[in-house]
C-alpha positions in Angstrom: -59.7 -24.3 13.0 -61.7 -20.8 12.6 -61.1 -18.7 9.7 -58.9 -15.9 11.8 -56.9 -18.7 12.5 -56.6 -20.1 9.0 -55.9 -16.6 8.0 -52.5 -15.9 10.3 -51.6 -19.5 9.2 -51.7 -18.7 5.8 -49.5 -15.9 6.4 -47.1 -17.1 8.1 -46.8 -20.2 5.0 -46.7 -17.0 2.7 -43.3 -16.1 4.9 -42.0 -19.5 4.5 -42.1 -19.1 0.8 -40.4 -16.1 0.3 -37.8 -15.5 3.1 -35.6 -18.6 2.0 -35.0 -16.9 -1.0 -34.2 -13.6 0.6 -31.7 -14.9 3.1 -30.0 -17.0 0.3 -29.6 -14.1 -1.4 -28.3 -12.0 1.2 -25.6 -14.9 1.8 -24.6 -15.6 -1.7 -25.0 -11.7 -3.3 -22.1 -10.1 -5.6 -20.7 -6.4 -4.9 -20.5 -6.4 -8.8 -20.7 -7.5 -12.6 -17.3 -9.2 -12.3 -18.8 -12.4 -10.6 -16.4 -11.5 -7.6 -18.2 -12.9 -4.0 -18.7 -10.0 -2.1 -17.3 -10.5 1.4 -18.9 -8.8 3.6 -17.3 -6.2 6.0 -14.8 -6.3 7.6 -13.1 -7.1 4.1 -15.5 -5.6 1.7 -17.4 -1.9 2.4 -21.2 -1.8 2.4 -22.7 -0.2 -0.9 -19.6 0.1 -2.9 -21.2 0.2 -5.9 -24.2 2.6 -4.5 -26.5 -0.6 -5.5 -29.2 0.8 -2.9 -29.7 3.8 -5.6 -28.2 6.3 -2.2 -25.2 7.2 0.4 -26.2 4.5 2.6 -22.8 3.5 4.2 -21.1 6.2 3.0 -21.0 9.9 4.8 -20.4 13.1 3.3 -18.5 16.2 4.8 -18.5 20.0 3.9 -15.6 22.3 3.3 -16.8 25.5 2.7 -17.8 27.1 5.9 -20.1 24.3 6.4 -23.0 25.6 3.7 -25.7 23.3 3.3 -25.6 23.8 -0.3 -21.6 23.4 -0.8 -22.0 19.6 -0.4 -19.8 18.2 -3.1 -21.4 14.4 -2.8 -25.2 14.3 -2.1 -27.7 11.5 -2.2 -29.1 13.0 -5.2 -26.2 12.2 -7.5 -26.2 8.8 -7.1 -28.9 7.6 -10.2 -29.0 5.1 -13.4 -28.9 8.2 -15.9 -26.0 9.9 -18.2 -24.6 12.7 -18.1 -24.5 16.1 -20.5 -25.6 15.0 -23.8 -26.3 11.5 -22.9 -23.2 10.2 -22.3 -22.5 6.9 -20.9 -21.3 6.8 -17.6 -19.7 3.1 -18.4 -21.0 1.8 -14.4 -21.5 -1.5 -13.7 -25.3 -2.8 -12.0 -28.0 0.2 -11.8 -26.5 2.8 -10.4 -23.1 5.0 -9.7 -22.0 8.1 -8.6 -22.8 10.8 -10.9 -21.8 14.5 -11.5 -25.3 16.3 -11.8 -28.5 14.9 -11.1 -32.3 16.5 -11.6 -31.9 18.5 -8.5 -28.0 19.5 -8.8 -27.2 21.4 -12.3 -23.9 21.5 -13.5 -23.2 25.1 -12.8 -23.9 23.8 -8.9 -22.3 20.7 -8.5 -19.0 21.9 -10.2 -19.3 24.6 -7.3 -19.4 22.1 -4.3 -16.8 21.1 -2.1 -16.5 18.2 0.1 -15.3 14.8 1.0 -17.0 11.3 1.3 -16.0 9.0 3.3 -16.4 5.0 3.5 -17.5 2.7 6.3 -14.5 0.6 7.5 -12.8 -2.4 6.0 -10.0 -5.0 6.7 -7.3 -5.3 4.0 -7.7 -8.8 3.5 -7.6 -11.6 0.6 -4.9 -10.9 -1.9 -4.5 -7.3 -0.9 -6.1 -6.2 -4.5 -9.2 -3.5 -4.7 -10.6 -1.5 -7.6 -12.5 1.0 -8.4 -14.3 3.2 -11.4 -13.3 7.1 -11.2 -14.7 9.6 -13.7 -14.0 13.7 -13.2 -10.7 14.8 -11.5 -9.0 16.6 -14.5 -6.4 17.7 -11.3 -5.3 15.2 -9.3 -4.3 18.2 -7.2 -8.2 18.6 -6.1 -9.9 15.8 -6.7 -8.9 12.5 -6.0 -9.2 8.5 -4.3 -7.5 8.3 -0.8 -7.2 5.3 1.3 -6.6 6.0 4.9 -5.6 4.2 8.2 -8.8 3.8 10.6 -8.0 5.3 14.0 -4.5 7.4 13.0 -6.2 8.8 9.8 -2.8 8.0 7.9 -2.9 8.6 4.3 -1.5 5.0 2.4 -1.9 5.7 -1.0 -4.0 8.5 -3.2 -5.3 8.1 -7.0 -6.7 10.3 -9.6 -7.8 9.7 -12.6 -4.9 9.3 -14.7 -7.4 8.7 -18.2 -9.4 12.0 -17.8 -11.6 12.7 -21.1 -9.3 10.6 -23.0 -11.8 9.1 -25.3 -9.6 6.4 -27.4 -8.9 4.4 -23.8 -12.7 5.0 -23.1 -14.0 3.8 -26.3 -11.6 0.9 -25.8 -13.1 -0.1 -22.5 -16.5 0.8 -23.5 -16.8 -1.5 -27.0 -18.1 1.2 -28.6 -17.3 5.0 -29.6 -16.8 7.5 -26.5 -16.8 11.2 -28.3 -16.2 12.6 -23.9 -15.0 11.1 -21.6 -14.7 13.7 -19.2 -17.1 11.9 -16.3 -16.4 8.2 -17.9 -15.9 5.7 -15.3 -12.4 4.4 -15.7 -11.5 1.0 -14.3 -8.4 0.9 -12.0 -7.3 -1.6 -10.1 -4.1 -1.3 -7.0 -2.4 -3.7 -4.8 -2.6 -2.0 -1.7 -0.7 -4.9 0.4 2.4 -2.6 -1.3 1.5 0.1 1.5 -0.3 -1.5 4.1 -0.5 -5.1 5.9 -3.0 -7.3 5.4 -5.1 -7.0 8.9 -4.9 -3.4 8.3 -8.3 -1.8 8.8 -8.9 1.0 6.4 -11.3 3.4 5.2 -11.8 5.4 1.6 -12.5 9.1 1.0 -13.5 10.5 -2.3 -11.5 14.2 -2.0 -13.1 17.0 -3.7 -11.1 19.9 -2.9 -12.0 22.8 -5.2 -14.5 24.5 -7.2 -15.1 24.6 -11.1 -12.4 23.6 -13.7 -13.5 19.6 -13.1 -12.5 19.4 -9.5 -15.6 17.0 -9.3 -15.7 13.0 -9.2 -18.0 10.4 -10.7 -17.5 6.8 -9.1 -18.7 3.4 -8.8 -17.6 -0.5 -7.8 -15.3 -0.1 -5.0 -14.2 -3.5 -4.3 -11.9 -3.8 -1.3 -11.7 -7.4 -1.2 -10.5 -9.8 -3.9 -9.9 -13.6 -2.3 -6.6 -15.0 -3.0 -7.6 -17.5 -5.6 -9.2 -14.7 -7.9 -6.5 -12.0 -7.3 -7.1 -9.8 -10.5 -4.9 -9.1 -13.3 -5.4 -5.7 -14.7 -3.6 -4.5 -17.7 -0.9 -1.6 -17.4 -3.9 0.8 -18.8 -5.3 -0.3 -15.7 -3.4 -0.2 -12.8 -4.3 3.1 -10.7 -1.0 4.9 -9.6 -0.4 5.7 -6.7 0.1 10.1 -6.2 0.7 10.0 -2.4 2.9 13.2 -1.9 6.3 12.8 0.1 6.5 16.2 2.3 10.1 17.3 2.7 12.1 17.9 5.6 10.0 15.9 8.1 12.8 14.5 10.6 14.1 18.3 10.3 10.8 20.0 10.9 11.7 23.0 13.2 9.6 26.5 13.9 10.3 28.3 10.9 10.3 27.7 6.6 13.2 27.0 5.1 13.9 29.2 1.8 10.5 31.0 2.4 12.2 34.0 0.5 13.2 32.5 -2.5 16.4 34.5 -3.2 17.9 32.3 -5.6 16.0 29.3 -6.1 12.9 27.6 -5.0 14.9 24.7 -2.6 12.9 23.5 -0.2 9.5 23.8 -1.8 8.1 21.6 -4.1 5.3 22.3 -7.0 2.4 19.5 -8.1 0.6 19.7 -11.1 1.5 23.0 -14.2 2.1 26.1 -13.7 4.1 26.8 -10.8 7.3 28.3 -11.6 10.5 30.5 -10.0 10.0 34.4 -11.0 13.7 35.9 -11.3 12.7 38.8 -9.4 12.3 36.1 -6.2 9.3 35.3 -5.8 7.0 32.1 -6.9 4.2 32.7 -9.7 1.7 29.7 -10.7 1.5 31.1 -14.2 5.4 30.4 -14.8 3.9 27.5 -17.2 0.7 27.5 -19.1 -0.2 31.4 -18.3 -3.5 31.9 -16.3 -4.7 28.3 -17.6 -2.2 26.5 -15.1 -3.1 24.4 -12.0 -1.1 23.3 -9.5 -0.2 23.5 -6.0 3.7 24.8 -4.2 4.3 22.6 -1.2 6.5 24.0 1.5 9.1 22.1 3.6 7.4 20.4 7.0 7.5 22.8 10.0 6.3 22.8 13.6 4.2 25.4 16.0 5.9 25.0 18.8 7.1 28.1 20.2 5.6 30.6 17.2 2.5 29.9 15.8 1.3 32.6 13.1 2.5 33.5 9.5 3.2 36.0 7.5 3.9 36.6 3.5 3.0 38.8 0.9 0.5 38.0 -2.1 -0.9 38.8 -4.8 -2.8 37.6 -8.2 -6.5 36.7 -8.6 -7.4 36.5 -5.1 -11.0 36.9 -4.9 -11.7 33.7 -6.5 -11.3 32.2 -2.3 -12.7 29.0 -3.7 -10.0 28.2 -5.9 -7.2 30.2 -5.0 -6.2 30.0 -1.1 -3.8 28.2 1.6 -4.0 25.1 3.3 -2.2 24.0 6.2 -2.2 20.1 6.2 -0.8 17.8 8.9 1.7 15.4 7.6 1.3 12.0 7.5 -2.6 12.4 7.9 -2.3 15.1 4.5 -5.6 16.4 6.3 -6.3 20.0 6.0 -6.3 21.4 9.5 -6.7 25.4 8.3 -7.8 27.0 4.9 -7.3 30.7 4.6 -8.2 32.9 1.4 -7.7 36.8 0.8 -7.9 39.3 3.7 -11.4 40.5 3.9 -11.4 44.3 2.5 -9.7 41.8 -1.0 -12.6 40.4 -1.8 -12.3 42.2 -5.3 -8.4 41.6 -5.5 -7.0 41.1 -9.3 -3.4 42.2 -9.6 -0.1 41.7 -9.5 1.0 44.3 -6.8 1.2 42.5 -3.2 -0.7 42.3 0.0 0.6 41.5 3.2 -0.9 38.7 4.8 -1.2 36.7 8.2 -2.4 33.6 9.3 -3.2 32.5 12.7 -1.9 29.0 13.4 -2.1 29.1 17.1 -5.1 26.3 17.2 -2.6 23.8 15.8 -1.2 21.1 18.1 2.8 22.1 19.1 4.0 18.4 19.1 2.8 17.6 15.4 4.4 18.7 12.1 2.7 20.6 9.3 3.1 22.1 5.6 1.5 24.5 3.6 0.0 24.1 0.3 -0.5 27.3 -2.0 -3.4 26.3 -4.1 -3.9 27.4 -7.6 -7.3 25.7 -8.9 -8.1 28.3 -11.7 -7.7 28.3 -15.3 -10.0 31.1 -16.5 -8.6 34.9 -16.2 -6.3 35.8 -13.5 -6.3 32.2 -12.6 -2.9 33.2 -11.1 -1.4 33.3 -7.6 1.9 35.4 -6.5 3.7 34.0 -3.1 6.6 35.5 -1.6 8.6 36.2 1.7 6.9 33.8 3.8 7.7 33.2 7.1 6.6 32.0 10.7 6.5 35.0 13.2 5.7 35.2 16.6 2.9 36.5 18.9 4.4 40.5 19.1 4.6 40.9 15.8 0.9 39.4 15.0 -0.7 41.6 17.2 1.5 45.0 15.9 0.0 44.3 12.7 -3.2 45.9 11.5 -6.0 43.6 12.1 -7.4 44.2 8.3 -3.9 41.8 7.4 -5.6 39.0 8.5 -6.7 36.5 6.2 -9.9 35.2 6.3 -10.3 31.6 7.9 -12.5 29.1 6.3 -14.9 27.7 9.6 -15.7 24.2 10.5 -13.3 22.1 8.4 -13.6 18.1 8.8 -10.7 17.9 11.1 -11.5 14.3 11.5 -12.6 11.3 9.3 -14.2 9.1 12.4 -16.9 6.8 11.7 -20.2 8.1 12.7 -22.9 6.2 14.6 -24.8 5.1 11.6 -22.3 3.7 9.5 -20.5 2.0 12.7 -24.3 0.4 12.8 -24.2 -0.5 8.9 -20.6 -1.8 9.3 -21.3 -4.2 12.3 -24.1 -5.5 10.4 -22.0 -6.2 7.2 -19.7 -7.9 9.9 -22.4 -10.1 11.3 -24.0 -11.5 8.0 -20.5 -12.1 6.7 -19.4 -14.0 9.8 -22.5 -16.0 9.9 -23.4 -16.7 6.7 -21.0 -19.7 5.8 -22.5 -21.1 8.8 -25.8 -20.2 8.2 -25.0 -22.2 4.1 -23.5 -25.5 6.0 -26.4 -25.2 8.2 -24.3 -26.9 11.3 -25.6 -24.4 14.2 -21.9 -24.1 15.2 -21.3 -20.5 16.3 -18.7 -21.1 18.8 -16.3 -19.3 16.2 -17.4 -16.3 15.5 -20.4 -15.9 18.7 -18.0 -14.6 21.4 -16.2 -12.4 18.6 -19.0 -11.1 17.6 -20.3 -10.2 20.7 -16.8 -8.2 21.5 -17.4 -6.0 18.0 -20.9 -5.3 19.3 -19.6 -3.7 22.5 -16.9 -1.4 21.0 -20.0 0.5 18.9 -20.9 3.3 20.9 -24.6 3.4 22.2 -25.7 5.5 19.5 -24.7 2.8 17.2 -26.2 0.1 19.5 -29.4 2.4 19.3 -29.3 2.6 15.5 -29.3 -1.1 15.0 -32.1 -1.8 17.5 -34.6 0.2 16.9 -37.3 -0.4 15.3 -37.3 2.7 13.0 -33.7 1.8 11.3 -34.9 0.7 7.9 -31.2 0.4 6.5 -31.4 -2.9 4.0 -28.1 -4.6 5.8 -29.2 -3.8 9.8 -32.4 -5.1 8.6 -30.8 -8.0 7.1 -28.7 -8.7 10.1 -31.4 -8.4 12.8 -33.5 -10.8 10.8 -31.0 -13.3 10.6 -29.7 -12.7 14.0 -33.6 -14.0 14.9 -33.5 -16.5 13.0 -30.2 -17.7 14.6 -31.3 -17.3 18.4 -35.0 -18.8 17.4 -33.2 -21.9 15.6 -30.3 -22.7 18.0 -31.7 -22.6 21.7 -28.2 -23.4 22.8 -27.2 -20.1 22.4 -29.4 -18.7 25.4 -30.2 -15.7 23.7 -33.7 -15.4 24.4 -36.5 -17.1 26.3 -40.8 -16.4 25.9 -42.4 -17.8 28.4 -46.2 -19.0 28.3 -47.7 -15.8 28.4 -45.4 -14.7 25.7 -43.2 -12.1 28.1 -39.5 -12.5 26.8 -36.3 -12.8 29.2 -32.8 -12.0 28.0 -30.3 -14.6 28.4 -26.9 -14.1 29.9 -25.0 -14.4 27.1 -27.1 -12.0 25.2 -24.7 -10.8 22.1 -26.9 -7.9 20.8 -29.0 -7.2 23.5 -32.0 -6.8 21.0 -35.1 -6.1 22.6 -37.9 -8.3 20.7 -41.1 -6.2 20.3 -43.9 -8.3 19.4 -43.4 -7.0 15.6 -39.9 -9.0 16.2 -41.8 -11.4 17.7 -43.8 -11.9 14.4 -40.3 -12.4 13.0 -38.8 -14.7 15.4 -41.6 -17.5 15.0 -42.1 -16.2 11.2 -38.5 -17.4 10.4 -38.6 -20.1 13.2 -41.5 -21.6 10.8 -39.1 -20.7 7.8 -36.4 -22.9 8.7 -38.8 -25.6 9.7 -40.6 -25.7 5.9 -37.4 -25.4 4.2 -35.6 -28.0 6.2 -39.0 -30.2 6.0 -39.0 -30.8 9.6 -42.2 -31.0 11.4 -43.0 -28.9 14.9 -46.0 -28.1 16.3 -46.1 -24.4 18.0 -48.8 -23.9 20.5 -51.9 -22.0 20.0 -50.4 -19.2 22.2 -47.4 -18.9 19.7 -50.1 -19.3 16.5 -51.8 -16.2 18.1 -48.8 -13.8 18.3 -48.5 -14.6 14.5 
């Protein structure tokens, strides 16, 4: 044997050591401290914990007119440090969501605006998840939502009902908390009370506002609990569930109910302090708790279907746009379709004296029912919003108003929550390792389970998913994972007519291809690297051809 030989050899003996421990740790690995088996999708969601020190299975969306630098979750936040003066964060394993980072000060990241959303999981096991949620001093603005995949239907919402309360954080920490304003509480919810098991469903972190601790810290989302370990959380730590009910929804018609207040506020509802009836009939958000309030009035559910643009007066401290504006939110979904703040020529505005006002609905689908949301997210000085004589007009008399009455529409809203290509990628490949890896443990070689299934999954991605798990770039830990194991599969079980290499090493793809990986001769190394793997560890002997030996 020469020595180049002897060389590649040795190599591929230093594989055989190392990758048995890899892939039995990939099968057997936890999503946290609690010793729970992490499931992998579709029950449990990839990087839950934000154990690969990033976003990776997670993406992030803008709200405020789509600025790079209004991005309320960025890779950046997620670290192993404290926050402030060296607080403790109270995350479980080495990393979690934070609230500033060495890149993103304070003063910025209380700024930012945005939403992150979750890769896809099935509701499955006992129905239990949990989660750790810091920030979010208004549930109004910041806030946990669980959503249908496909309809985008909002189940259940949570906020963090312990916010800087230091005696319950000192209790779950061991030790004395002295703030506890970005803590990580625990919280635990049954959510087989509002959905079906078999539900597919994904999570979105909601950061609505700016300043006044519209911000989130997070960690340990754990959507799958089997039914043997179902957890029993104290009262203290039972997440509750803040989902509004929108009024009037099998009465929605083309117009607001009570928009004028003349006697009462009926119809309308009010979340959070501060919003209160004036006598003079009109609603005011500093009713309760002067300027310091927060809160949000809720109209009655309405359609577009014949007029499609409002008009009311306002007043207060409208040129804070990033706290105090309107949103126009589907229901059921509860996602914000329009935003609108002050008219353009207010961008000073502080008063009491009001403002006419229009907003432009027109883009808003006629067949579904909306609601409007007057948002009060200030505190500090004329942290105050007047609303009054609101109502849905049509076409004529929008354009015989002055075009200066227009307010200002926020541009390039998330209108949608769908999976993009990358974390379809990342979610299939959770899927794969967690429906082969039981397999993979008894070592029987029967796939005729999960193989045809499997294959099915893989052709609903669309090809830019496809792309992102085959090529050779993607350096995502679970893709990674699942390609290698998907190798080791096809190279162990020749039954499964994945692949074929000839002689002169050229490989064919069987019919029954499930991936449709195309093995470079780097995958090649893989193919007969694990090949040799399995071999050594299952101290079988096999003899591979010189030809093979040289492609190692």
């Amino acid at each position: 044997m020469t020595k180049k030989t002897m060389l590649k050899w040795l190599s591929v003996m230093m594989v055989a050591l190392v990758v048995p421990f890899v892939v039995l740790n990939a099968l057997t690995a936890s999503n946290d401290d609690s010793g729970v088996e992490a499931s992998y999708a579709p029950y449990q969601i990839p990087n839950g914990g934000f154990e690969s020190g990033n976003l990776d299975g997670w993406k992030a969306y803008r709200i405020w007119k789509n600025e790079s630098g209004m991005a309320a979750f960025d890779s950046s936040l997620i670290h192993n440090g404290t926050y402030f003066d060296n607080y403790p964060y109270n995350r479980d394993g080495n990393y979690q969501l934070g609230i500033t980072s060495g890149s993103v000060t304070w003063d910025q990241s209380t700024e930012r605006m945005g939403y992150l959303r979750s890769t896809d999981f099935i509701l499955g096991g006992s129905g239990w998840i949990s989660f750790k949620l810091g920030g979010g001093k208004y549930n109004e603005f910041a806030h946990v939502s669980i959503r249908e995949t496909g309809t985008n239907v909002e189940v259940a919402r949570f906020g963090n009902r312990w916010f800087n309360n230091t005696d319950r954080a000192s209790a779950v920490f061991g030790s004395g908390i002295s703030n506890a304003e970005a803590f990580l509480f625990p919280y635990y919810f049954d959510l087989s009370s509002v959905s079906d098991l078999g539900d597919s469903l994904y999570i979105l972190l909601c950061d609505t506002a700016a300043y006044d601790w519209s911000i989130l810290s997070a960690d340990s989302f754990v959507t799958y609990y089997p039914t043997e370990s179902e957890p029993t959380p104290s009262a203290d730590e039972i997440a509750v569930n803040i989902l509004p009910s929108v009024l009037g929804i099998d009465t929605a018609a083309n117009s607001i109910p009570n928009g004028y207040f003349d006697s009462n506020y009926d119809g309308w509802q009010i979340s959070g302090e501060g919003w209160g009836y004036h006598g003079d009939h009109y609603m005011r958000s500093n009713t309760l708790h002067g300027d310091g309030g927060m809160g949000i009035l809720r109209s009655t559910a309405f359609t577009v279907s014949t007029d499609k643009y409002i008009r009311f007066d306002w007043a207060g401290g409208l040129k804070f746009d990033k706290q105090i504006f309107i949103s126009v939110k589907e229901v059921n979904t509860n996602i914000e379709k329009i935003r609108f703040v002050r008219r353009d020529n207010l961008s000073g505005k502080e008063g009491e004296n009001f403002d006419n006002h229009m907003l432009n609905l027109s883009s808003l689908d006629s067949a579904k029912k909306y609601y409007l949301e007057f948002a009060d997210a200030r505190t500090g000085g004329w942290g105050i919003s007047y609303v009054d004589a609101i109502r849905i007009v049509a076409e004529t008399e929008w354009n015989s108003v002055a075009s200066g009455d227009r307010a200002i529409m926020i541009s390039d809203l998330p209108l949608l929550f769908d999976l993009d290509y990358q974390q379809q990628s990342v979610s299939f490949a959770q899927y794969f390792l967690e429906q082969t890896g039981p397999i993979c443990v008894a070592m029987t070689g029967d796939f005729s389970s999960v193989w045809s299934t499997m294959a099915t999954e893989y052709a609903s991605l669309s090809d830019d998913a496809k792309d992102y798990f085959t090529a050779s770039g993607t350096s995502e830990n679970t893709i990674v994972a699942a390609r290698e194991r998907y190798l080791f599969i096809i190279g162990k079980y020749a039954s499964l007519d994945k692949f074929v290499v000839d002689s002169l090493d050229n490989v064919y793809q069987g019919a029954s291809d499930l991936i449709g990986y195309n093995i470079s001769n780097n995958s090649k190394i893989i193919l007969v690297a694990v090949t040799v793997v399995f071999i050594a560890s299952a101290g079988l002997f096999f003899i591979f051809s010189r030809r093979h030996k040289e492609i190692v």
